[in-house]
Each structure stands twice: as C-alpha cells, then as structure tokens.
C-alpha positions in Angstrom: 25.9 -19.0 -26.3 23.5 -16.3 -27.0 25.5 -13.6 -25.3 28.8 -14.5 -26.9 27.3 -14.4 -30.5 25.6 -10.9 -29.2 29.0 -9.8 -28.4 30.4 -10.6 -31.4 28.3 -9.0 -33.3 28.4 -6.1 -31.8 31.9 -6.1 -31.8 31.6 -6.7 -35.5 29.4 -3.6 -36.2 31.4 -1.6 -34.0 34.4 -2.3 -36.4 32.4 -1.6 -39.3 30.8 1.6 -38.2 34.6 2.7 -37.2 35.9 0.9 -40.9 33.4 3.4 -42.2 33.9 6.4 -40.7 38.2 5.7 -41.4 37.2 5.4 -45.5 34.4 7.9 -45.8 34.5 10.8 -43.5 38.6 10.9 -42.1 39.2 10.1 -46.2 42.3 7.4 -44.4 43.7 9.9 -42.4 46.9 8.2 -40.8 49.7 9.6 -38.7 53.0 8.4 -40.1 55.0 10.5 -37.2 53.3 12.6 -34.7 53.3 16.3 -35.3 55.4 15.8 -38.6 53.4 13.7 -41.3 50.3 12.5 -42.3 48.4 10.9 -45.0 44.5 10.9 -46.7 42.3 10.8 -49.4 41.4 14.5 -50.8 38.9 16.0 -48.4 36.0 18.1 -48.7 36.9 21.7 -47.7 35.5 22.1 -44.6 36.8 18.5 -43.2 40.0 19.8 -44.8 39.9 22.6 -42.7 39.4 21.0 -39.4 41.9 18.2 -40.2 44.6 21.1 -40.8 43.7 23.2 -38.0 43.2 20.0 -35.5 46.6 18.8 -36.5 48.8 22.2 -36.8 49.3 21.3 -40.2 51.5 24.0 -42.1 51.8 22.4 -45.8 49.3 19.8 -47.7 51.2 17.7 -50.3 48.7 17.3 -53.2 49.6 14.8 -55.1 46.4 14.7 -57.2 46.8 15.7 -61.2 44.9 18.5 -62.5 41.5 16.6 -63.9 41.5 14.6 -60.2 39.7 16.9 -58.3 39.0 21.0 -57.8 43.7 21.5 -56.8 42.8 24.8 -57.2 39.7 25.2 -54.6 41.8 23.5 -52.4 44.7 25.4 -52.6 42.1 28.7 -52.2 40.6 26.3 -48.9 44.3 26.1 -47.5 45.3 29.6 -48.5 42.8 31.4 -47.0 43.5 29.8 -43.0 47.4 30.2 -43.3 48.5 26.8 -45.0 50.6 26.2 -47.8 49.2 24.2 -50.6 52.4 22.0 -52.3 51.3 20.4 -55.6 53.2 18.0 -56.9 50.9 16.2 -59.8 52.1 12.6 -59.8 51.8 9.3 -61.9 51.7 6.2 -59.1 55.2 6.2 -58.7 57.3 9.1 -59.2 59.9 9.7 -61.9 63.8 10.6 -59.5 63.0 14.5 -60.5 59.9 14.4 -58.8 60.9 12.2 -55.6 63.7 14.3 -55.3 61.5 17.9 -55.1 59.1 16.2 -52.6 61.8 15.2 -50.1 63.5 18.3 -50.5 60.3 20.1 -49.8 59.1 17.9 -47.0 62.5 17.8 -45.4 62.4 21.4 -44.9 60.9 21.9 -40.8 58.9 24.8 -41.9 56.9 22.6 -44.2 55.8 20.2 -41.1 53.8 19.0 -40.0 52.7 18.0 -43.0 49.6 16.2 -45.0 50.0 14.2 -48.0 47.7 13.7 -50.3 45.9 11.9 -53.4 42.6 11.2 -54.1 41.7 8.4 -52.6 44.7 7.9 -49.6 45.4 4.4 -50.7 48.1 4.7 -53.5 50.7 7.8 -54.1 50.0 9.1 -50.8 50.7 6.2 -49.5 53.8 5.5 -51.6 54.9 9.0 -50.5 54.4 8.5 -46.9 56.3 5.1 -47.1 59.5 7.7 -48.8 59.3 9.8 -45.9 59.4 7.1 -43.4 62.3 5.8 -45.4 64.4 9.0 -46.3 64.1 10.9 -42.8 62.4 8.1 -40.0 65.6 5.4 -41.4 63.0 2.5 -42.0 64.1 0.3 -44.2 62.8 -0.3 -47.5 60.9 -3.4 -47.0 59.8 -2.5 -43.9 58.4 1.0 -45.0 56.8 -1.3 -48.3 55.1 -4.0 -45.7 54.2 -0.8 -43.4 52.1 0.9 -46.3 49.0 -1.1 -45.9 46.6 -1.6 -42.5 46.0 -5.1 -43.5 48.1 -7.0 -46.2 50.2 -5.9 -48.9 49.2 -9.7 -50.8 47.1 -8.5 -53.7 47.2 -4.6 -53.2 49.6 -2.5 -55.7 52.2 -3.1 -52.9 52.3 -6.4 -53.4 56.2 -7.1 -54.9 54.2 -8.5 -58.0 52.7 -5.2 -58.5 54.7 -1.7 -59.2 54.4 0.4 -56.2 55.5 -3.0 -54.3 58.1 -3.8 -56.4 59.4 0.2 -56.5 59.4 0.1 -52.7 61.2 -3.3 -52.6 64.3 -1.9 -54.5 63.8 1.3 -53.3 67.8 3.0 -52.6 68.0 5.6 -50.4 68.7 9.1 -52.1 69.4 11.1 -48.9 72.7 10.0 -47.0 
C-alpha cells in the first residue's frame, strides 16, 4: 500500500511541476495546428524569442491593448529577429470589423505559422485560436467552443452562461 500511495504522489507532483512550468514559463503555449497556429500568454522577450525561432514563427498576433503590457518592446523583440509583430488591441470578444481584419490577416500563408497572443493565454487568445479553428480547420462552432479549454468549459468565460461561451456557441461562419 506504501508503494502505490508513493506512486501516486509522485505522479501527482510530476503533474504539478509540469502544470507549473505550462502556466509560468511556456505562458500556455498550445499548438492549435502544427506549423500554422499557436496560442500563449505574453512572454518575456527572450522566451519570446526562443518560442518564435523554435517554432518558425513568422507573425505574433498581439491581442493585448496598449496599457497591458510593453506592445511596443515586443514588437522592437520581434522586429529585430525577422518576425512581424500584428496588433490587433481587443476587448474579450471582438466587434465583426475586428474579427474580420484578424482572419483576413491570419488567412494569408505568409503570416504562418503564427502566434496569438494576450496577456495571460486564457481568454482572447484563446477566443481567437477557437476562430481560426473554425474559419479555416472547418470545426464547428461548439466544438471549437468545448475545444477552448484543457479541462472544462463549466464555470470558465466559455461556459454558454458566460460571453465568450455564449459568442462561440452562436458563432456563424463569416468565410464560405
């Protein structure tokens, strides 16, 4: 009985040193589609730097508003190792102008693969990643809504209760 407690709890710490490292160091970095898109929290530059240059990544996405964070010492960070620095300030969920610029812009090959961005990788970038699985990986909406958390959308801002849930719910394709 020893052992298997022992095991467990190993197993336990194991997940919570890897838990850890996810949230505080890889800021949530997730691959939506290999080689094409990814999502995170903002990044310190130099893990910024590694994360673009381990991935290939051409264009970051920064969804972050002006007084969220130094946009422009990232965009200086991005500029000066040959990546293109999109900004695209946004409230939680997007107004149609918005949406619309962002799937125009990540459509486009040359912007891919691609990182998007907020500050903490658990709301718009996520919200944003769950448009580009919709709009160009033909998920459906639910699906991509349900997809947009690790563990449980019940009690998050995806839950359909909630309005990034409820956006993605009733979210209608804009691209045919």
């Amino acid at each position: 009985m020893h052992i298997f407690v022992s095991i467990l709890a190993g197993g336990l710490l194991l997940f919570a040193g890897a838990w850890a490292w996810w949230q505080l160091v890889e800021r949530r970095f997730t691959v939506l589609t290999p080689a094409e898109v990814m999502r995170a929290g903002a990044m310190n530059p130099g893990t910024l730097r590694r994360t673009v240059r381990a991935h290939g990544i051409r264009a970051v996405f920064d969804l972050r508003r002006e007084n969220e964070g130094d946009v422009a010492g990232e965009k200086a960070t991005l500029e000066a190792i040959g990546c293109r620095h999109i900004h695209l300030p946004s409230t939680q969920v997007p107004d149609d102008g918005l949406r619309n610029e962002f799937l125009e812009l990540i459509g486009n090959p040359e912007n891919r693969p691609a990182l998007i961005h907020c500050t903490h990788g658990e709301g718009r970038a996520v919200l944003y990643g769950a448009l580009w699985l919709i709009e160009y990986q033909k998920m459906a909406p639910e699906t991509a809504r349900k997809k947009t958390r690790w563990l449980t959308t019940k009690g998050s801002t995806f839950d359909v209760k909630r309005e990034k849930g409820k956006y993605l719910q009733t979210y209608q394709k804009v691209r045919s």
